[in-house]
C-alpha positions in Angstrom: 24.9 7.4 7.6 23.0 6.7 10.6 20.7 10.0 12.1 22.7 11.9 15.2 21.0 13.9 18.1 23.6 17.2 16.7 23.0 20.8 16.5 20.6 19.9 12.5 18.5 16.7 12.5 19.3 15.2 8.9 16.0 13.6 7.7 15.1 12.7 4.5 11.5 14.7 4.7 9.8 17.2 7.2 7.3 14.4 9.1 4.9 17.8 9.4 5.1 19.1 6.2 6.8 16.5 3.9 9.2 19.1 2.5 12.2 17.5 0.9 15.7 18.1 2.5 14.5 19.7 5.4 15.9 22.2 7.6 15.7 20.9 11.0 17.8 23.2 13.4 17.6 22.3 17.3 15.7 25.0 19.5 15.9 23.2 22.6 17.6 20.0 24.3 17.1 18.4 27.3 17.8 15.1 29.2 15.6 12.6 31.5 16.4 9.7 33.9 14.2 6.7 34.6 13.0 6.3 38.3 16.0 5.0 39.5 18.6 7.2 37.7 20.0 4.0 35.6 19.2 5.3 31.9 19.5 8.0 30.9 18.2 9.8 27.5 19.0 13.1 25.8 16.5 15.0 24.0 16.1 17.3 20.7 13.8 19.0 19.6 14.3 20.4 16.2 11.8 23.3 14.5 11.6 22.6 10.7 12.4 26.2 8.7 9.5 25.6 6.7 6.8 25.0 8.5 7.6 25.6 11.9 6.6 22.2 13.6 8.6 20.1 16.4 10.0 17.3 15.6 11.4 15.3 19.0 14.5 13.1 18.8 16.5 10.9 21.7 19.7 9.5 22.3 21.9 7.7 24.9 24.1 11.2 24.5 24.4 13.8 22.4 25.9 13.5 19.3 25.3 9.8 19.1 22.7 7.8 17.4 19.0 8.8 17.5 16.9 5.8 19.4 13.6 7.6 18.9 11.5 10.2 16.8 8.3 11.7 17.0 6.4 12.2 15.1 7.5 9.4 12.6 7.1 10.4 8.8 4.0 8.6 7.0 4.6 6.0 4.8 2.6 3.2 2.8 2.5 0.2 3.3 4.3 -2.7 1.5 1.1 -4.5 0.5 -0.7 -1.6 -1.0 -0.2 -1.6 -4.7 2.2 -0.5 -7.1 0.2 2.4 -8.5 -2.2 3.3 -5.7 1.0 3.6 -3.6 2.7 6.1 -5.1 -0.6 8.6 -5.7 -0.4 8.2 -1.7 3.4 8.4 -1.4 3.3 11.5 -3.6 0.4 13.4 -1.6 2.0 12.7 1.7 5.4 14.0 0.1 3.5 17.5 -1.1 1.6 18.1 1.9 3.0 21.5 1.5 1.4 22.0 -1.2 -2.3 21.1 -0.2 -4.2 21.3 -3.3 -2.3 19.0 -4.8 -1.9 16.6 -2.0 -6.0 16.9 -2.2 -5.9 15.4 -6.1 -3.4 13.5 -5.7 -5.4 11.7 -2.7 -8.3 11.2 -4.8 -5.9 9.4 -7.2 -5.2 7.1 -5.1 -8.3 6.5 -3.4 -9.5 5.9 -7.5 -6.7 3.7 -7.8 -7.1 1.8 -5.2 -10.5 0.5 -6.1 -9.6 0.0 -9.8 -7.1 -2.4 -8.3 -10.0 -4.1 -6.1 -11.5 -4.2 -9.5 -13.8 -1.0 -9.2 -13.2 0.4 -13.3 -15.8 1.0 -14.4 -18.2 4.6 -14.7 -16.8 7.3 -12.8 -15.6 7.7 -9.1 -18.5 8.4 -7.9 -20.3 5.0 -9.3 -16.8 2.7 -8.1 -17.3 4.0 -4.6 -21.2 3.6 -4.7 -20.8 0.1 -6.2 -17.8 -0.5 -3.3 -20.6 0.2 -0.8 -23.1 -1.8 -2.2 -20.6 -4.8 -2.3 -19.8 -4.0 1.3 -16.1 -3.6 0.5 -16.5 -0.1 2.4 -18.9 1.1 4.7 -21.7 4.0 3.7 -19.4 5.8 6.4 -16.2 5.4 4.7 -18.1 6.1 1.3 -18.9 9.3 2.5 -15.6 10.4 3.5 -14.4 9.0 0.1 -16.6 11.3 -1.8 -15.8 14.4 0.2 -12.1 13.9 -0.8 -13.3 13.2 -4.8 -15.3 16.5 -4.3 -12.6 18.7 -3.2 -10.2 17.6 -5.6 -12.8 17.9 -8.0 -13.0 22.0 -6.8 -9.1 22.2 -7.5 -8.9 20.3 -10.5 -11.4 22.7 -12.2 -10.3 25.5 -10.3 -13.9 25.9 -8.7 -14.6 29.8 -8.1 -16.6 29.0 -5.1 -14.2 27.3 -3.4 -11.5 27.8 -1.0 -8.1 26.4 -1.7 -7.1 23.8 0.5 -5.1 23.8 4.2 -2.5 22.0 5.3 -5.3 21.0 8.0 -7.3 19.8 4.5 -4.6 17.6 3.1 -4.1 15.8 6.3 -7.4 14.8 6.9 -7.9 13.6 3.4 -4.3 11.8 3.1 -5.6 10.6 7.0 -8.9 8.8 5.1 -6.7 7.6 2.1 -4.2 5.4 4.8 -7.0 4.5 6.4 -8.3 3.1 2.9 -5.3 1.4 2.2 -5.5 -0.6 5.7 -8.4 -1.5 5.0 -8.5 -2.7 1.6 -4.9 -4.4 1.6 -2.9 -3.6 4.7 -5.2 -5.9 7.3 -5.8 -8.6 4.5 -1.9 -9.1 3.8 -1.5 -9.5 7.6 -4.5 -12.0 8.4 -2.8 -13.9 5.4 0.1 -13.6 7.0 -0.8 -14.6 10.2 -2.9 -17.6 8.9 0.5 -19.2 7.2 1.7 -19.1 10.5 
């Protein structure tokens, strides 16, 4: 069933949240013209019941079918491995709940250089040994280990720590697609590309 500008937006996931089934329920509509009045679009824009953010829908007329939406939900890409894939899928699905969108992150991250052939010792020794083969960059090794140390504080429910934000699983899902581009993402395209 293809997606309507109507009074609910039917999507499969909150783009802000990642709640399942969400409840998108439009709070305001409008409708803009190009310069010389020749195309029109209407406008949606839906508040999800959960979390409270905007998502932005348009169509030729109301009740038809939805051209564009913003934002658009996250998703992995094709080329990224089986495994790694879902730990990422997963954490970008329970953004709502941010601790475990924070271990399930590190997961991935884990998995994704056991698939670059990164198994041995612990995280911390694959992402050292990643730098030092200059598969990341001391930057990006960085960032990896701050998401392996905050899932590390809510796997063993660390005292000392504060629990996660929504703000916290974002930036750590943010460094985890960013990993993924890197490591299979842009290499699947130059491949691509170079086959013609």
């Amino acid at each position: 069933m293809a997606l309507k500008l109507m009074g609910q937006l039917d999507l499969k996931r909150c783009p802000h949240c990642g709640v399942d089934s969400p409840m998108l329920t439009l709070s305001a509509q409008s409708q803009t013209k190009n310069f010389d009045n020749s195309i029109a679009r209407f406008w949606g824009f839906y508040a999800c019941k959960r979390c409270g953010g905007i998502v932005t829908a348009s169509a030729a007329q109301m009740n038809q079918g939805v051209i564009d939406l913003f934002p658009k939900s996250q998703s992995v890409d094709e080329s990224v491995p089986e495994k790694p894939k879902e730990y990422l899928t997963q954490a970008i699905n329970s953004r709502s709940a941010p601790a475990g969108a924070v271990m399930l992150t590190a997961s991935a991250v884990d998995a994704m250089l056991k698939s670059k052939g990164y198994s041995d010792g612990s995280l911390y020794k694959r992402i050292e040994k990643s730098v030092e083969d200059h598969i990341i960059t001391p930057e990006m090794a960085r960032w990896a280990h701050e998401v392996r140390l905050d899932a590390n504080d809510q796997r063993h429910a660390d005292e000392a720590a504060a629990l996660p934000t929504a703000h916290d699983a974002d930036r750590v899902i943010d460094f985890a697609l960013a990993l993924a581009q890197l490591l299979f993402v842009l290499p699947a395209r130059i491949e691509r590309g170079l086959q013609g």
